[in-house]
C-alpha positions in Angstrom: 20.0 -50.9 -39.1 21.4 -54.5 -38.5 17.9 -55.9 -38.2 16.6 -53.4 -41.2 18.9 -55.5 -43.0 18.4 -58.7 -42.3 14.4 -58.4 -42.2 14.0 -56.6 -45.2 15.6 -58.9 -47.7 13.2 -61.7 -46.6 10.2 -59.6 -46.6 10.8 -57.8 -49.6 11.4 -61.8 -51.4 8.1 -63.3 -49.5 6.4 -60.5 -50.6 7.4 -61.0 -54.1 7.1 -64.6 -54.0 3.2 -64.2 -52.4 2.5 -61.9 -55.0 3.3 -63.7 -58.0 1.5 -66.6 -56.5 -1.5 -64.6 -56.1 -1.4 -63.8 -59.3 -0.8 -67.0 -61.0 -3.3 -68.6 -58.7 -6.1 -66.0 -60.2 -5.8 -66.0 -63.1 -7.9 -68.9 -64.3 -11.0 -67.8 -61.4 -11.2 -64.7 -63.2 -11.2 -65.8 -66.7 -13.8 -67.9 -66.0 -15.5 -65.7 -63.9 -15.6 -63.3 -66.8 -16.7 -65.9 -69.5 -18.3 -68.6 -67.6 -19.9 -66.9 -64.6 -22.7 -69.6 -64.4 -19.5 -72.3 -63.7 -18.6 -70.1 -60.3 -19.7 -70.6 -57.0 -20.8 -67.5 -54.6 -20.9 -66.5 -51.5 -23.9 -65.1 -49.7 -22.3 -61.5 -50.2 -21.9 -62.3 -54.0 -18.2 -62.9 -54.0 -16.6 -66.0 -55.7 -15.8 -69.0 -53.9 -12.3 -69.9 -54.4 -10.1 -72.2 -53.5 -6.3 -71.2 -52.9 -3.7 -73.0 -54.6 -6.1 -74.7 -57.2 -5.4 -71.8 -59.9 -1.8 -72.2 -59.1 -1.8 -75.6 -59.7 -4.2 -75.5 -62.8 -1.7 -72.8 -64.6 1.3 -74.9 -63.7 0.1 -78.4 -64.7 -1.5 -76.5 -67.8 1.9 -75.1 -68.7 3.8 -78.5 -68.8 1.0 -80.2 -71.0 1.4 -77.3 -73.7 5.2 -77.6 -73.4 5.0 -81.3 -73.4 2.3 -81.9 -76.8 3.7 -79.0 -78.3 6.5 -81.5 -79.0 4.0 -83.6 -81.1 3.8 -83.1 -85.0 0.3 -82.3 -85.4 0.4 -79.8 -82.4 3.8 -78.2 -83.3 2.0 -77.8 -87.0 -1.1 -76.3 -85.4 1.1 -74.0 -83.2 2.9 -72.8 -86.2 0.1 -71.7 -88.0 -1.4 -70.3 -85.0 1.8 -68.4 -84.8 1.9 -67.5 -88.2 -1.6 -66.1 -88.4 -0.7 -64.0 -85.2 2.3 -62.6 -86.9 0.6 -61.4 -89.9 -2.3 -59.9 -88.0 -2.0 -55.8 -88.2 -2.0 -54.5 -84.9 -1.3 -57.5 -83.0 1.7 -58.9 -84.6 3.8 -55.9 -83.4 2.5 -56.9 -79.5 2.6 -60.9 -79.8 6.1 -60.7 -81.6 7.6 -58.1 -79.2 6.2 -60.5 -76.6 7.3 -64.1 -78.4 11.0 -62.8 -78.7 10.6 -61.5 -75.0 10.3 -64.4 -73.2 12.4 -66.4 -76.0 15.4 -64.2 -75.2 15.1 -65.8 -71.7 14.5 -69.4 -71.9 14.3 -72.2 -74.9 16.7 -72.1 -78.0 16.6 -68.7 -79.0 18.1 -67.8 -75.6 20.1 -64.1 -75.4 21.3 -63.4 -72.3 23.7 -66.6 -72.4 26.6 -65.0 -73.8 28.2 -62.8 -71.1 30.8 -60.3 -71.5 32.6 -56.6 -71.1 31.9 -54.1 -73.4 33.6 -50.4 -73.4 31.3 -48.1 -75.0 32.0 -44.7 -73.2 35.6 -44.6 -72.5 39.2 -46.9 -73.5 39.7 -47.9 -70.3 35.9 -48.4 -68.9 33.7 -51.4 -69.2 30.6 -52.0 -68.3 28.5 -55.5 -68.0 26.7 -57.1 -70.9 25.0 -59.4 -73.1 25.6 -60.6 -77.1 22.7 -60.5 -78.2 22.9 -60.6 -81.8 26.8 -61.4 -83.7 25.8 -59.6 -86.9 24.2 -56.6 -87.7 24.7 -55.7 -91.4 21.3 -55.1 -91.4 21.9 -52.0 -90.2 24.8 -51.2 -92.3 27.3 -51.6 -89.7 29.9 -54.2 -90.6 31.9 -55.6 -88.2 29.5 -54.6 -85.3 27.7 -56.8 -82.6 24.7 -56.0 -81.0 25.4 -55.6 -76.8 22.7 -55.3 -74.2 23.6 -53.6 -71.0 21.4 -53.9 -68.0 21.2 -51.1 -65.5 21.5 -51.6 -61.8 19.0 -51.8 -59.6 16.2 -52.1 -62.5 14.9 -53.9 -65.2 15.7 -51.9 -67.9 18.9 -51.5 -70.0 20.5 -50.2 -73.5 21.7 -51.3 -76.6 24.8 -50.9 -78.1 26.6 -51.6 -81.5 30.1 -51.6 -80.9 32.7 -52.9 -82.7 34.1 -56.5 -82.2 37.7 -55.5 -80.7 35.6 -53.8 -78.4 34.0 -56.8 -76.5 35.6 -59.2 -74.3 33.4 -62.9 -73.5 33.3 -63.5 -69.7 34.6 -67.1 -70.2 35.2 -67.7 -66.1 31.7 -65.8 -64.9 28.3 -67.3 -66.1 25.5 -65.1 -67.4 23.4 -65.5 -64.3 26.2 -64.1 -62.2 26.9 -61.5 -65.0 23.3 -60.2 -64.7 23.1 -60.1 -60.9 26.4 -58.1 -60.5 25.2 -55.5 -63.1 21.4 -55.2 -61.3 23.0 -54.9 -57.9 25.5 -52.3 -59.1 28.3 -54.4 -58.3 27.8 -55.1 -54.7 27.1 -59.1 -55.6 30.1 -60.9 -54.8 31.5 -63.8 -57.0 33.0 -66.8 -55.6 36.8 -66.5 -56.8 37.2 -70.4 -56.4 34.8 -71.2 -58.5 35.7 -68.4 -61.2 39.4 -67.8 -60.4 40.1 -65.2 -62.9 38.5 -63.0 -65.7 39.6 -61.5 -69.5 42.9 -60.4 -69.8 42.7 -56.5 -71.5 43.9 -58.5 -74.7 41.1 -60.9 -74.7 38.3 -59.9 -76.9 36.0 -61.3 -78.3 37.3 -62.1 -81.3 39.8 -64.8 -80.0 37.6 -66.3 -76.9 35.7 -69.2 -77.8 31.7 -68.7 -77.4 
């Protein structure tokens, strides 16, 4: 059991790691594969000739040069109406905006999962671990509400909750990294109590805790 558990944790993250690089590392071979199949080398039993690592790289470097011009006015104005034409497109707009605020809920300004705090939804006294991700939702005819996201352990899924204000207390001592981990593990992550030395008082909602 002692080796079970010190193997399987690096296993289980080379794994992961190899198989995201696979797949990053692929994906430009195959797309060109699939649309320029005259550009690709083959083997003598038919299969592609590729090199590993050059995908990875391409993806990468290609990244940073969108996120880099996309600064740029005439880009940025290009990208808008790329955006906006997506958005209005039947069909797709529901997929590409679902996607958009995805991965915007994660990184650049429209981050989500910043604001850290406890929420009790079930019981006075209980609290669970979540995430502000809206302050106002009076489009839904709640007034007074915010809009809490509560990741279950041990998965990537979670729930939303509208629960009143007095209801909330911001984790002002404990980032939003360490927030998230300690709700997936199901509490079994341990947080350094010298660098975060204390959390909420019951009294400290989020009403009267600075954001």
């Amino acid at each position: 059991m002692q080796g079970l558990i010190i193997i399987a944790p690096i296993v289980i993250t080379a794994w992961a790691v190899a198989a995201l690089f696979n797949f990053i590392d692929n994906i430009l071979p195959d797309l060109v594969t699939n649309i320029f199949p005259n550009l690709i080398w083959f083997d003598s039993k038919g299969n592609p000739i590729k090199i590993p690592g050059i995908g990875f790289v391409l993806v990468i470097f290609i990244l940073m040069l969108v996120g880099y011009i996309s600064s740029s006015f005439i880009v940025g104005r290009l990208v808008a109406l790329f955006d906006k034409i997506l958005q209005n497109t039947p069909g797709i707009n529901l997929i590409y905006s679902t996607l958009k605020d995805f991965f915007e809920a994660f990184a650049g300004n429209k981050r989500k999962f910043n604001k850290a705090v406890l929420v009790s939804t079930e019981a006075e006294d209980v609290w669970q671990v979540g995430f502000i991700t809206q302050e106002e939702v009076s489009e839904f005819g709640l007034t007074g509400y915010v809009a809490v996201y509560v990741p279950q352990s041990y998965a990537f899924t979670g729930r939303l909750y509208f629960v009143k204000r007095e209801r909330v207390r911001v984790l002002t001592h404990i980032s939003s990294t360490e927030a998230m981990k300690f709700a997936i593990s199901g509490g079994v992550t341990e947080i350094d109590e010298e660098i975060h030395p204390q959390v909420p008082s019951a009294n400290q909602n989020i009403n009267n805790t600075p954001g």
